[in-house]
Backbone as JSON Lines, residues from 0, in Angstrom:
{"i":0,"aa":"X","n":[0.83,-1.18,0.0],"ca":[0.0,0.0,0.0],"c":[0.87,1.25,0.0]}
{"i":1,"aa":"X","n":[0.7,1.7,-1.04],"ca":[1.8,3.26,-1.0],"c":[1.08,4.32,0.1]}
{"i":2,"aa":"X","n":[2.43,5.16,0.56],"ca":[1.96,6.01,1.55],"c":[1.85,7.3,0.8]}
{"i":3,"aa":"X","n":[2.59,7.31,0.1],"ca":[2.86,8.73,-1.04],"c":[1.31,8.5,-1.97]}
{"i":4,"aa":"X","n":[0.78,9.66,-2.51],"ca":[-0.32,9.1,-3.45],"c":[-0.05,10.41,-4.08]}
{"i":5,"aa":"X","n":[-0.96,10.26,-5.69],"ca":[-0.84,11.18,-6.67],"c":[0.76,11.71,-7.13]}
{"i":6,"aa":"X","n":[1.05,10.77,-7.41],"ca":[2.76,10.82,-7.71],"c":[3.1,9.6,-8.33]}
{"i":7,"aa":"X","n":[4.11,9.73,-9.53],"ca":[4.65,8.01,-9.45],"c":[5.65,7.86,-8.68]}
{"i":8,"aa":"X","n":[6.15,6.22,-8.56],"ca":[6.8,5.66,-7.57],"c":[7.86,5.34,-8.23]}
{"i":9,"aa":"X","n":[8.86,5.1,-8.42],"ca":[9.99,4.62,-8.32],"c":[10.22,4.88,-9.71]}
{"i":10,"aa":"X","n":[10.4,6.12,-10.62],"ca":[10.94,6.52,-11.22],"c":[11.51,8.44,-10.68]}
{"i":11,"aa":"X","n":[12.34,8.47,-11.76],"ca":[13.09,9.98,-11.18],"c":[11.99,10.48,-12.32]}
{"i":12,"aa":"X","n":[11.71,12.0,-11.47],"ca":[10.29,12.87,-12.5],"c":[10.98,14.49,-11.9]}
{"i":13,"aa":"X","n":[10.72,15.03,-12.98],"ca":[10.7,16.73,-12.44],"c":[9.95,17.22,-11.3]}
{"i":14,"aa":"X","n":[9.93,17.35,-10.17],"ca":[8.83,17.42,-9.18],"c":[8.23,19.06,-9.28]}
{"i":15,"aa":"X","n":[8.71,20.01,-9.87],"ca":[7.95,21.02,-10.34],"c":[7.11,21.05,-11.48]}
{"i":16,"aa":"X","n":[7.34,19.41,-12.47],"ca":[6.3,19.54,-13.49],"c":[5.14,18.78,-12.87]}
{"i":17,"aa":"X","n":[4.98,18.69,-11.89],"ca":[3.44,17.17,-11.37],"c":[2.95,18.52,-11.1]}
{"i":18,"aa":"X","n":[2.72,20.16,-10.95],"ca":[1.47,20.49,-10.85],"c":[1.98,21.86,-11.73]}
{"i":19,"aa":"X","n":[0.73,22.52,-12.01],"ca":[0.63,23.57,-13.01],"c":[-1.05,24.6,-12.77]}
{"i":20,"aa":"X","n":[-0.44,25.7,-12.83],"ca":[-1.51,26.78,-12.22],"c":[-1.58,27.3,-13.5]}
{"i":21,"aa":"X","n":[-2.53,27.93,-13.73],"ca":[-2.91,28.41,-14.96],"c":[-2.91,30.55,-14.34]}
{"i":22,"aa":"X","n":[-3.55,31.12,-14.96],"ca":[-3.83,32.72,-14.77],"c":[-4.87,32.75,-14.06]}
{"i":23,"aa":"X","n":[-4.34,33.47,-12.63],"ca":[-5.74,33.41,-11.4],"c":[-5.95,32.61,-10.67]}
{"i":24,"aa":"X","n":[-5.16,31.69,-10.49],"ca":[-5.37,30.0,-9.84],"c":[-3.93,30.11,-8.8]}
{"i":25,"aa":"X","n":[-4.55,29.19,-8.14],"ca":[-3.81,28.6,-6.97],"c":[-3.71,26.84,-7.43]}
{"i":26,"aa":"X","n":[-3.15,26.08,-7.91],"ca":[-3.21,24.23,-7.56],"c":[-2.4,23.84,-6.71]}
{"i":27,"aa":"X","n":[-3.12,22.68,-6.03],"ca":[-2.54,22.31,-4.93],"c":[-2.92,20.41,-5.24]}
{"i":28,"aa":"X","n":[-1.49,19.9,-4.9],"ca":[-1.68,18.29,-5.48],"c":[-1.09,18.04,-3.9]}
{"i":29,"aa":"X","n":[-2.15,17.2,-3.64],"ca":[-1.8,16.23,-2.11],"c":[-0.61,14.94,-2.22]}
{"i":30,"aa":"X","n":[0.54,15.06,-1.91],"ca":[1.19,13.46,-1.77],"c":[0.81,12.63,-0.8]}
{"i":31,"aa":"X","n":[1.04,13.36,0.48],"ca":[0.77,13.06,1.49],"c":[0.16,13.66,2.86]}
{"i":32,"aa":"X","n":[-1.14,12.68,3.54],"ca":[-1.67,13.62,4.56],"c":[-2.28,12.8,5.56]}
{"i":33,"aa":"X","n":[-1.54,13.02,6.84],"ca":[-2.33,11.94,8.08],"c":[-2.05,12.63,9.01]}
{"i":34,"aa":"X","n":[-1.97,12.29,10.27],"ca":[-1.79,13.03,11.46],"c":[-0.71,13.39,11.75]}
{"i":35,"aa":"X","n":[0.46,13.33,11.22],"ca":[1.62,13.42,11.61],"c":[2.43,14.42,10.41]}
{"i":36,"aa":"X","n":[2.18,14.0,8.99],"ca":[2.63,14.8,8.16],"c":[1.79,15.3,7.6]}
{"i":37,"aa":"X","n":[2.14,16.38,6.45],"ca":[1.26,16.94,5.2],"c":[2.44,16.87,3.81]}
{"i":38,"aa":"X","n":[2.35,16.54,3.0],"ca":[2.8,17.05,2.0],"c":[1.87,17.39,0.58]}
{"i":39,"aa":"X","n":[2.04,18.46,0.48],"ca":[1.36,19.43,-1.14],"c":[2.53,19.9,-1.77]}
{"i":40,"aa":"X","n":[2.18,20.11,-3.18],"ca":[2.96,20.82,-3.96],"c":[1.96,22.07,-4.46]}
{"i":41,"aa":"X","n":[2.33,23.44,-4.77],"ca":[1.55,24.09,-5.05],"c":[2.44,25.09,-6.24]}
{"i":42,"aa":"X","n":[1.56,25.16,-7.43],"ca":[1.63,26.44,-8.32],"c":[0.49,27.29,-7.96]}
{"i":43,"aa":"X","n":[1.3,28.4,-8.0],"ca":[0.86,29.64,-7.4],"c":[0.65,30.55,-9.24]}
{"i":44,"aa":"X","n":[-0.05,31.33,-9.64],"ca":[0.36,32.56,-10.4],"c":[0.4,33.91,-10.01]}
{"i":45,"aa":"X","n":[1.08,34.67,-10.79],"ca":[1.36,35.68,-9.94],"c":[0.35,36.7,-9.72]}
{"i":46,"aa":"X","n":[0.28,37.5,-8.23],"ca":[-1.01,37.89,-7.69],"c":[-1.84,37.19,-6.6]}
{"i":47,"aa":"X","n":[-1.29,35.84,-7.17],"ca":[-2.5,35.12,-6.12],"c":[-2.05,34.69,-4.59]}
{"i":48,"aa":"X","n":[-2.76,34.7,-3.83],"ca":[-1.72,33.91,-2.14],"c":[-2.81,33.21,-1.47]}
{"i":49,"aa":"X","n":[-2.34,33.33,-0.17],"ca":[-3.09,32.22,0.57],"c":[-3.03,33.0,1.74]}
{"i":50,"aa":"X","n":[-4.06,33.51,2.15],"ca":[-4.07,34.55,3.48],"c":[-3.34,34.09,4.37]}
{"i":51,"aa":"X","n":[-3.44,35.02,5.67],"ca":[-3.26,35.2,6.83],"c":[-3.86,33.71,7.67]}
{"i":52,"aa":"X","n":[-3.09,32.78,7.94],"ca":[-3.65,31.73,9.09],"c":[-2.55,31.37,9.91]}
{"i":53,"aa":"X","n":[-3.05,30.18,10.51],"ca":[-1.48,29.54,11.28],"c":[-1.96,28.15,11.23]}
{"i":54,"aa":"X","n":[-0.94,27.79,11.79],"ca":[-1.45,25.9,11.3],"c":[-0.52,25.52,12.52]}
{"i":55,"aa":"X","n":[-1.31,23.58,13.22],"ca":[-0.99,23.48,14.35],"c":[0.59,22.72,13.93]}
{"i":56,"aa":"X","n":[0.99,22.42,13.26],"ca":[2.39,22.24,12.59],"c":[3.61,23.13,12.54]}
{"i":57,"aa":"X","n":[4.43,22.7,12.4],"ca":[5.66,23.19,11.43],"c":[5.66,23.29,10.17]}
{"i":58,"aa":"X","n":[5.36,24.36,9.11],"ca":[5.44,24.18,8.08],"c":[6.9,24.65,7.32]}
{"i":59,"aa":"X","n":[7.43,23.61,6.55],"ca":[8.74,24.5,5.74],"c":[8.06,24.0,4.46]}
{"i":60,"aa":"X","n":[8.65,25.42,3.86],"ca":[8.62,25.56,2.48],"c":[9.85,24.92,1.57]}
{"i":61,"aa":"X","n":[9.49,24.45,0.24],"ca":[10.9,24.46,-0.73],"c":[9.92,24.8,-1.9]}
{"i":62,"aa":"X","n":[11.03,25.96,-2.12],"ca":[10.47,27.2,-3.21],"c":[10.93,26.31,-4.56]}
{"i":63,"aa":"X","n":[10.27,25.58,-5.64],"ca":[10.47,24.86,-6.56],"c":[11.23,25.91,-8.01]}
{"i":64,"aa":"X","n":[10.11,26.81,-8.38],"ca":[10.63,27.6,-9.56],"c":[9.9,28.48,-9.26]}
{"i":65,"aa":"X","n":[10.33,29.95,-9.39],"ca":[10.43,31.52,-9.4],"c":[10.61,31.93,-7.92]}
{"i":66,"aa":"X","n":[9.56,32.46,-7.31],"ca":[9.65,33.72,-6.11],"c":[8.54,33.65,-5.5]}
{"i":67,"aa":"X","n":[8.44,33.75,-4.25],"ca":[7.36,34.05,-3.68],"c":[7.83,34.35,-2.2]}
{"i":68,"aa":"X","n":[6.88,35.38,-1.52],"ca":[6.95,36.14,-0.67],"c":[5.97,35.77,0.74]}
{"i":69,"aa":"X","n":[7.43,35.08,1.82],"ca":[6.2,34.48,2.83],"c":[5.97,35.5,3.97]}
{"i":70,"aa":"X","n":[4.83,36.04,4.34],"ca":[4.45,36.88,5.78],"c":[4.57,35.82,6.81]}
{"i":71,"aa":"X","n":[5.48,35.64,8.04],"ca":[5.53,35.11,8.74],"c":[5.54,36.13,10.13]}
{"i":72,"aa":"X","n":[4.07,35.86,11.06],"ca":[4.19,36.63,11.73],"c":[4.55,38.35,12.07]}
{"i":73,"aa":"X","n":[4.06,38.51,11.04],"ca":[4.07,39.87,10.22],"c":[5.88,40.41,9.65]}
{"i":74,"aa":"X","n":[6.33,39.76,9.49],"ca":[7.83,40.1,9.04],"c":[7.74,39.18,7.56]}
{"i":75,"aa":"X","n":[8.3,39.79,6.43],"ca":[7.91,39.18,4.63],"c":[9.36,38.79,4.85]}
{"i":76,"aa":"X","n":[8.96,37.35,4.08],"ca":[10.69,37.07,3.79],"c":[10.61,36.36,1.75]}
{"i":77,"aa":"X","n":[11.2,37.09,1.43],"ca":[11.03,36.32,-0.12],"c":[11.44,35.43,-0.37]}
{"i":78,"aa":"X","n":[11.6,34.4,-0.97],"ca":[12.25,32.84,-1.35],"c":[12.48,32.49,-2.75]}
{"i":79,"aa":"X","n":[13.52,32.07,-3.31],"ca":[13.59,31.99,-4.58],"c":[13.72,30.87,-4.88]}
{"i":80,"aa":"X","n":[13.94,30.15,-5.78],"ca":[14.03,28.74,-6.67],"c":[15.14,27.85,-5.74]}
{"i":81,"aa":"X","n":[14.89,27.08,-5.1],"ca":[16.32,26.67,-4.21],"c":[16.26,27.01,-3.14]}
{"i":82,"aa":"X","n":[15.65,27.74,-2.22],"ca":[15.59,28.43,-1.35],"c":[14.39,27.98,-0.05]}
{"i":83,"aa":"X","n":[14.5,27.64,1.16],"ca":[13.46,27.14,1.7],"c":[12.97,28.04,3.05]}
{"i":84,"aa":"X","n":[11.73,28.2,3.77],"ca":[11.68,28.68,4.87],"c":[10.81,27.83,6.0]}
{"i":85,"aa":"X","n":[10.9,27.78,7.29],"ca":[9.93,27.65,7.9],"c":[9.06,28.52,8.83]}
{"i":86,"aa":"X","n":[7.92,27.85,8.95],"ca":[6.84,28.87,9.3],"c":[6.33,27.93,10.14]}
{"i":87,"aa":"X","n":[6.78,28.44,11.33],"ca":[6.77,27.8,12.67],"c":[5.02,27.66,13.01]}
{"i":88,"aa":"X","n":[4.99,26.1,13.97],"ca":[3.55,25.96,14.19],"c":[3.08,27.61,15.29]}
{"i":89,"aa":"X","n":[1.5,27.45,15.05],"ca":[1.17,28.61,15.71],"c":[1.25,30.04,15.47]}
{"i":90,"aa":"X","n":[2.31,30.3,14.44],"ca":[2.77,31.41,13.93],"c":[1.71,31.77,13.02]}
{"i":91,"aa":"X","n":[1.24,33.2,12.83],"ca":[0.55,33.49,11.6],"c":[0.89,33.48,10.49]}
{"i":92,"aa":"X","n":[1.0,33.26,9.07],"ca":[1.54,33.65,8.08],"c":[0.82,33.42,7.09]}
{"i":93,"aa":"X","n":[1.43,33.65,5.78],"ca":[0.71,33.8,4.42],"c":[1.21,33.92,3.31]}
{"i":94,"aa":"X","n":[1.13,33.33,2.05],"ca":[1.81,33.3,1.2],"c":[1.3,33.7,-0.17]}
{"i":95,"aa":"X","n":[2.45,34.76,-0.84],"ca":[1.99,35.58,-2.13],"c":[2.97,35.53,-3.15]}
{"i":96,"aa":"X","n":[2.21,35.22,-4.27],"ca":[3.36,34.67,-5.42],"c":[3.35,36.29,-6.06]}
{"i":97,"aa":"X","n":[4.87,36.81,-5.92],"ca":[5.6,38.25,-6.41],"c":[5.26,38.03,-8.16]}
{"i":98,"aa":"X","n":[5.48,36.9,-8.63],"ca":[5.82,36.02,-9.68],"c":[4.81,34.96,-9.77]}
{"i":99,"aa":"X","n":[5.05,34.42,-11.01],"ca":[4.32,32.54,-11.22],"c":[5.38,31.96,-10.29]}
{"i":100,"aa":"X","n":[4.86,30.99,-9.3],"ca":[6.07,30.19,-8.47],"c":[5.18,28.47,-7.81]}
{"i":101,"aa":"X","n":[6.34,28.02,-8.0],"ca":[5.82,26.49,-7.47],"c":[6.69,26.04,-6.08]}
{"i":102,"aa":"X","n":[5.95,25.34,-4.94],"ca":[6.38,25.24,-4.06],"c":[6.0,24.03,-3.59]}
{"i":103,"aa":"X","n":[7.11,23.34,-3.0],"ca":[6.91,21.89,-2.16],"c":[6.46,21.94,-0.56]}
{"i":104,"aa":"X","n":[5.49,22.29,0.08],"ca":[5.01,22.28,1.64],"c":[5.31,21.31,2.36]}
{"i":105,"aa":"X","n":[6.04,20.71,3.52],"ca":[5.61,19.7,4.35],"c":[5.33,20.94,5.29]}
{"i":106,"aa":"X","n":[4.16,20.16,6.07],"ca":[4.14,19.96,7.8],"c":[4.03,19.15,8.14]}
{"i":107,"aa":"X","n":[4.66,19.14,9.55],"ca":[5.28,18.29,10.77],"c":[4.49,18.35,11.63]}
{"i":108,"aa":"X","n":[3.26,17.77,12.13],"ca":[2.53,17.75,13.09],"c":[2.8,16.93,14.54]}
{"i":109,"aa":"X","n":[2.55,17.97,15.63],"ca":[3.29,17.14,16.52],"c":[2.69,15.81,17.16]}
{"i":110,"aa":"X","n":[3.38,14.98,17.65],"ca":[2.4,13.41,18.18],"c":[2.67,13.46,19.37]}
{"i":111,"aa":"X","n":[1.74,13.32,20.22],"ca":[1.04,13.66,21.62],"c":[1.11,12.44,22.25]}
């Protein structure tokens, strides 16, 4: 039973080509999601974000291709292609593509 889903398995793939945002859109492709982790990949276009929340996790980012600009707890930090941040559980933040940009999410949820 694979734990990873919506992905193939055991070949090497571009992991910024498995999702694609079009003009005005946000996509978001689930790999993985249970109580403990999250993983999404998301194309963003530019203009679009994802408000102001917080999440009971650790979230780090890996910025796939272009730019995007994370509000963490009201301080902006930009991220480029290569480039990763985290956005600590509890923390507010929010994310706005400066640019078209694709990004790899985990969170780390804690186990009690």
């Amino acid at each position: 039973m694979a734990i990873l889903k919506n992905i193939a398995q055991e070949q090497v793939l571009p992991l910024a080509q498995q999702v694609e945002a079009e003009s005005g859109q946000i996509v978001s492709k689930t790999l993985a999601q249970n109580d403990a982790v999250s993983i999404t990949l998301f194309a963003f276009s530019k203009g679009e974000e994802i408000s102001t929340h917080a999440s009971g996790g650790d979230a780090m980012v890996l910025v796939l291709e272009g730019r995007g600009r994370f509000t963490i707890d009201g301080r902006e930090h930009f991220c480029s292609a290569g480039e990763s941040i985290v956005m600590p559980a509890g923390k507010p933040h929010a994310v706005y593509a400066a640019e078209d940009f694709k990004m790899l999410l985990t969170v780390v949820f804690p186990q009690n």
